[in-house]
N, C-alpha and C positions, 0 to 999 in steps of 0.2 A: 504493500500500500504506500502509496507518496502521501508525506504529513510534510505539512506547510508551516515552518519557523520562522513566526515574528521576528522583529528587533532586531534584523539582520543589515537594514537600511543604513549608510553610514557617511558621515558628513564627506564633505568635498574640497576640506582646507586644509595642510598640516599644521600643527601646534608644534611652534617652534618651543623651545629652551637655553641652552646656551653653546657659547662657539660656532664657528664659523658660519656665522650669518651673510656672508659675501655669497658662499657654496647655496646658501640655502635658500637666499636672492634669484639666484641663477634658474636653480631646479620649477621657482614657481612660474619663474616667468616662462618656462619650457615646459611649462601641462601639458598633458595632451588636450588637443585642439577636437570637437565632435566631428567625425569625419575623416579622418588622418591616420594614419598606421606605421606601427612601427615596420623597417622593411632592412634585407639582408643587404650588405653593400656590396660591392665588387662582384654579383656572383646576378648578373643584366637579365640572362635569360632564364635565368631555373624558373619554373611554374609553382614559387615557394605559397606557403599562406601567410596572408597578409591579417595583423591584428586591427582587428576594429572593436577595443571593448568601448563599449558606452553605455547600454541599458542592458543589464545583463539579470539573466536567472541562474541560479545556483542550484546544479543536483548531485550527491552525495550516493555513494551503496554504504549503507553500514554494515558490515558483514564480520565483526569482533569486535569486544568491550561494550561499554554500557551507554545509554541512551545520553549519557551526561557528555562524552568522549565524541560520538558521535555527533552532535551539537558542537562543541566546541571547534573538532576540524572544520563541519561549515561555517561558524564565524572567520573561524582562520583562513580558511578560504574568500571572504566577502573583505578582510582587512587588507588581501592580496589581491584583489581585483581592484578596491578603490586605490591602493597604490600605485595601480597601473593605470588610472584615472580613468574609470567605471565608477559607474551608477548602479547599486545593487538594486533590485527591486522586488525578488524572491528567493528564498532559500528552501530547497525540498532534500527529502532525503528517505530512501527507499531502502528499506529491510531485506536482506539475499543473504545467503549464505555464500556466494560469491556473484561477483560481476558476470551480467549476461555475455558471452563471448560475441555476440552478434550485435547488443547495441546497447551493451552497458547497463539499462534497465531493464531492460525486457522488452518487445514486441507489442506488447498490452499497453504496458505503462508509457511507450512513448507518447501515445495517439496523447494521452493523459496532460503529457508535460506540453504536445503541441498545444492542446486548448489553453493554460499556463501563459506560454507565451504570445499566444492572442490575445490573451487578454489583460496580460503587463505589460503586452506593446513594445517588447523585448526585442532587441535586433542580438543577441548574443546570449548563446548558452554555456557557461564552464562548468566541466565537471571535474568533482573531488576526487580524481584520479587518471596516471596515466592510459592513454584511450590505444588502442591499436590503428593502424592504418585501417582496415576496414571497420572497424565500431566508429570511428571518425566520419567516413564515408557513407556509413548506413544513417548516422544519425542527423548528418546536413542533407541526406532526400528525403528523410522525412522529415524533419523541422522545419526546415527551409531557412535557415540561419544560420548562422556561423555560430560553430562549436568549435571550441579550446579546450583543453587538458588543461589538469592541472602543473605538469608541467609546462608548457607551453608560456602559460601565464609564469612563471618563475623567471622563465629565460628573460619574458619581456621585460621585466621588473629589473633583473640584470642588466641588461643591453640600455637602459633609459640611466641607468645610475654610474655605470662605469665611466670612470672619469679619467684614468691615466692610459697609457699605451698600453702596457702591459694586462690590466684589465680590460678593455676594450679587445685585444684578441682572445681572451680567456673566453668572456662571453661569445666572440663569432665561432670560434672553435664548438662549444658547447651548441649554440645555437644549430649550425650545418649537423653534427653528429646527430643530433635531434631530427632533424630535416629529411636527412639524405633515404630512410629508409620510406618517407612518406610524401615522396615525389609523387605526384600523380597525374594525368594528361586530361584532357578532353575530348575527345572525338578524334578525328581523322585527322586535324588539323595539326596536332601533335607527329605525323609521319612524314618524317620526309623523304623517304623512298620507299616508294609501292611496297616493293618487295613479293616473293612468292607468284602467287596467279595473277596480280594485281592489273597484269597486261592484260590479261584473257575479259578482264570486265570494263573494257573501254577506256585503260589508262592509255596504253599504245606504245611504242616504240622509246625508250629509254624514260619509263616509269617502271620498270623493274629493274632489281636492285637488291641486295642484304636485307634490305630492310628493317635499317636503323633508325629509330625513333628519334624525338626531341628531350626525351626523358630520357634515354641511354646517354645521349651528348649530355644534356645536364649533371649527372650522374657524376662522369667525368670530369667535368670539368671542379663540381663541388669538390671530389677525392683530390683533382691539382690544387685546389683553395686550402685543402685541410693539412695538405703538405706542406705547403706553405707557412700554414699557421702554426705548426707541430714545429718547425724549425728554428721562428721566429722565436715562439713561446720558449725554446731549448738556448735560446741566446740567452736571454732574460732572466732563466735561470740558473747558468753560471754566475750572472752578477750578483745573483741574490746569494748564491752561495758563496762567491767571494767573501760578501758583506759579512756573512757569519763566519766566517774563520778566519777573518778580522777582529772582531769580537772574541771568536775563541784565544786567537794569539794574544788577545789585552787580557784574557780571564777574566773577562766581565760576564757573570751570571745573565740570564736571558729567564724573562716574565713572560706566558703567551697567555693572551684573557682569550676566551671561546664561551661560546652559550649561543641559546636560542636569538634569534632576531629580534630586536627591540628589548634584549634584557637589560638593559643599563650599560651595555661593555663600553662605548665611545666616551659616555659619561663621567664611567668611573675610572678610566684614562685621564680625563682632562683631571678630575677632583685630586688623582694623584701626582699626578707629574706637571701642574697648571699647561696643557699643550690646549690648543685650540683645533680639535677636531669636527666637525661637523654632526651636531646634535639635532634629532632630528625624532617625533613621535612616529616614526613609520617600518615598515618591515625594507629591508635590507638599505636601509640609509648608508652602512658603511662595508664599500666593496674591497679596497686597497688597502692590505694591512700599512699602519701607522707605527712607527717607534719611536719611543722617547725615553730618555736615562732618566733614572730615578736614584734615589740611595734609602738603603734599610736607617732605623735609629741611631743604631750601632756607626753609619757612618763609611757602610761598604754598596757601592757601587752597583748597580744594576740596570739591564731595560728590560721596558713593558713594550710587547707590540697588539696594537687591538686587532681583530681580525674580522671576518666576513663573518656575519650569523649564521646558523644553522633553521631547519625546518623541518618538521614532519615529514617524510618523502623527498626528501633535498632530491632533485633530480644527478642521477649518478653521472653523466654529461656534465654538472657542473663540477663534480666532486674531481673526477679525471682531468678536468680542465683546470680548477684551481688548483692542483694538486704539487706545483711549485711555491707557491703563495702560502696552503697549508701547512708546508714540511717546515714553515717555520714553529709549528707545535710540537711536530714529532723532535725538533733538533734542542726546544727548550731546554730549561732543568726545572721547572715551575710552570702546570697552569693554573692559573683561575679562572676557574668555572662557575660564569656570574649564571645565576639564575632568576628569574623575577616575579619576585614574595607577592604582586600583587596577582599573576596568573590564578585560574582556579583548580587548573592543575599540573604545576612545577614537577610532579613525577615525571609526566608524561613528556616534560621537557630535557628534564633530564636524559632520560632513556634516550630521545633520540640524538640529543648531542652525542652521548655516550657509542650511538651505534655507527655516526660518521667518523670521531675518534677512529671507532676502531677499524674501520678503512684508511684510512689517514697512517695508520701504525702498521697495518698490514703490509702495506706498498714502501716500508723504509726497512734497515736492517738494524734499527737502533729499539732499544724499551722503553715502552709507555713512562714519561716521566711522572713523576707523582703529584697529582690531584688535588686543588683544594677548592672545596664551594664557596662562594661567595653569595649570598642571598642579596638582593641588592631591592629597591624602592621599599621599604623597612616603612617610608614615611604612608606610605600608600596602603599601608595593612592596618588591623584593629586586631584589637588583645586576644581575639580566639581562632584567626590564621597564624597569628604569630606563634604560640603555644603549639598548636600543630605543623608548624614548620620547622619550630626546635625541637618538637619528638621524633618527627619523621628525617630529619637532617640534623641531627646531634653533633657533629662534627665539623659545622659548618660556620662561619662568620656572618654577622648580620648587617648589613651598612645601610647607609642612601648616600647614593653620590651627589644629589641636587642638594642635600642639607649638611652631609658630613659624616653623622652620628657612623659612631664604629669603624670609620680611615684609621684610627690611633690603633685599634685592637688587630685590623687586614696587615699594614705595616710592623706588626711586631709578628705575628705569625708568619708574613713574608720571611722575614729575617731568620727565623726558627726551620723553618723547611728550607731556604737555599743552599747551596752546598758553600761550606766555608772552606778557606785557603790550605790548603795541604801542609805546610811548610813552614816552622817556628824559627824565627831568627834573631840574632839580639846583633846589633849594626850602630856603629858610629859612622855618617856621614857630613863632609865639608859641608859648610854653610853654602859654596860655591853649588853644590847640588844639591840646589830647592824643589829642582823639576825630580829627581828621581822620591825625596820626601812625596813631594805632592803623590804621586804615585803608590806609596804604600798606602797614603790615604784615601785612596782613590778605588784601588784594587785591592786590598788586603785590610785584616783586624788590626787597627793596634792595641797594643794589649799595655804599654809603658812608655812613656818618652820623658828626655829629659835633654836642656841643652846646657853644655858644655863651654870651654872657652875655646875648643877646637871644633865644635859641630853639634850637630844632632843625633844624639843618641836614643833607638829605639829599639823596642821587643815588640814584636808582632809576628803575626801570619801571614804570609804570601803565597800564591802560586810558583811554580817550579823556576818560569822562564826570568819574571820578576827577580826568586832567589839569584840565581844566576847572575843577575845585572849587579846584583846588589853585594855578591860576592866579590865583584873586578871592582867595586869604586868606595870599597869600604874603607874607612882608614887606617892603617896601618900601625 
């Protein structure tokens, strides 16, 4: 049966908060326009589909978990379409124990959703899941509108926010991989060489041929676009890995924040490390991971990098695709895993950060670094979610990045879980060398100092390479 979910209607502004209000300038003045689509670049002739969401109805299969979960992914859904600036106007959702193979709901139930969308006046159907190339197909001749998946709508959401080069190919990469299997023609118009009998029925004399399609050249030419972009994306990621074994050579500890989309992560970047990132109330506001150096109480050195959110069914196209970007998790020695205490169900969120994680770890030959929750908008909860989120996350730290509460308590457990310096040294250095001083305190504990009428003299911990310098330039 399709049951029809109120309250699913959802404004058309975003609510900003703080930092980079230039970025955030930009994005509004770049809505989408009613009418307009987002489209593939460089790739002229493919027969791709074009997004047009504007009034759209929402249908769901619920087929595991409970009526509460089920509900929820159609919000999640409807918060994902107006970020692709849609107009939600219906939200349904149909009980199976799995997806009809032919057209996602069933045969019966479409006639159903067509009458729906007659009369919400609907030019766009998205559904709460990926669709196959024929359930796509079956489902635009009989609606007669444009129907999107749910991934689909993700990539668009990607492709509208990427902002640097390097994300800009991730998403075309991801986008094409999506595409390539769901080429499809129209008619006869799509052939351009008869091909077969094609003579025999009144083409004539050099209309027969192979008979190769415009979808086969298409095809092709997408697999030389992908190559392309596999190469490029392979550039990109040497620099990235430069970057980090730069870092590693300084022995500066690495912070990677990950969690759900819109958990606070960009937030509680700027709260701690004051960086001016682009804050934003919407689902995937921040595509390009971010770094910024921070330091523990204690006085040792480290960076945070924010990263791209997670989602229920993250589409795996994007995960393959970010998958340079990500490896800055898998290379940390710290994450924190914000979560957001105002959600109404942060399990559920968990779980799936948790299950992209572990693709992310799979595809490296390094160990899951070790884990710490961070519960984040504290200020946006009442006393009997709170209590239920310290029973169920016992382990976890409580903050809000827009007010502060709990940064002093995240910062000392930071400091507690980072890996501290290997190597105890006691060093008298010239006054002459303030720059290698600066450096103990930079990258290493001190544990005692004291100056002298020949120098500085100190005990602390350092990393290996560090020891080493500090072995050639000690005093004598």
């Amino acid at each position: 049966m399709v049951v029809c979910h109120a309250g699913l209607k959802m404004s058309e502004i975003f609510e900003t908060t703080t930092g980079g209000d230039l970025e955030l300038e930009d994005r509004a003045a770049l809505r989408r326009v009613a009418g307009l689509s987002t489209e593939l670049a460089d790739i002229t002739e493919v027969e791709y589909r074009q997004l047009r969401l504007e009034r759209v109805v929402l249908v769901g299969v619920w087929t595991e978990g409970n009526a509460a979960q089920a509900a929820a992914s159609l919000t999640e859904l409807a918060r994902l379409a107006e970020t692709a600036g849609s107009q939600v106007l219906e939200g349904l959702v149909q009980r199976r124990q799995r997806p009809d193979p032919a057209t996602y709901i069933g045969t019966g139930k479409v006639s159903e959703l067509r009458d729906v969308v007659l009369s919400a006046g609907a030019d766009t159907v998205i559904c709460d899941g990926e669709l196959s190339p024929g359930q796509l197909r079956q489902l635009e001749s009989k609606l007669k509108v444009k129907v999107i998946d749910r991934t689909a709508l993700i990539l668009d959401i990607f492709a509208q926010h990427a902002r640097s080069r390097e994300g800009k190919a991730q998403v075309e990469l991801a986008q094409l991989q999506y595409l390539l299997p769901r080429l499809r023609g129209w008619g006869e118009a799509l052939s351009r060489q008869a091909g077969g009998q094609a003579g025999g029925q009144g083409g004539g004399v050099g209309t027969r041929g192979p008979g190769e399609t415009k979808l086969e050249t298409d095809r092709r030419r997408i697999h030389r676009r992908l190559a392309r972009l596999r190469r490029d994306i392979a550039g990109m990621r040497r620099v990235r890995t430069t970057k980090r074994q730069g870092r590693r050579v300084n022995e500066v500890p690495a912070v990677a924040i990950v969690g759900y989309t819109n958990a606070g992560k960009s937030s509680l970047l700027n709260a701690m490390t004051g960086a001016d990132v682009l804050v934003q109330d919407a689902l995937f506001a921040t595509l390009d991971p971010t770094t910024r150096r921070n330091s523990t109480p204690d006085g040792r050195a480290y960076t945070m990098t924010d990263t791209v959110g997670f989602v229920r069914h993250l589409p795996h196209q994007l995960v393959e695709a970010f998958r340079s970007s990500l490896e800055e998790v898998a290379e940390a020695d710290l994450v924190l895993h914000v979560v957001d205490g105002a959600d109404p169900l942060p399990e559920d969120q968990i779980k799936a950060v948790r299950e992209v994680l572990g693709e992310i770890y799979a595809g490296t030959d390094v160990a899951a670094p070790p884990e710490l929750l961070v519960v984040n908008k504290l200020d946006a909860t009442n006393d009997l979610s709170r209590a239920r989120l310290r029973h169920l996350l016992p382990n976890a730290v409580f903050v809000s990045a827009s007010t502060g509460a709990g940064l002093e308590e995240l910062s000392a457990r930071i400091s507690e879980l980072l890996p501290r310096p290997e190597v105890e040294v006691d060093v008298e250095l010239p006054y002459s060398h303030g720059a290698l001083v600066s450096r103990i305190y930079a990258e290493g504990e001190v544990l005692a100092v004291e100056h002298t009428e020949e120098g500085t003299r100190l005990r602390a911990r350092v990393g290996p390479a560090l020891a080493g310098a500090l072995a050639r330039d000690t005093l004598r």
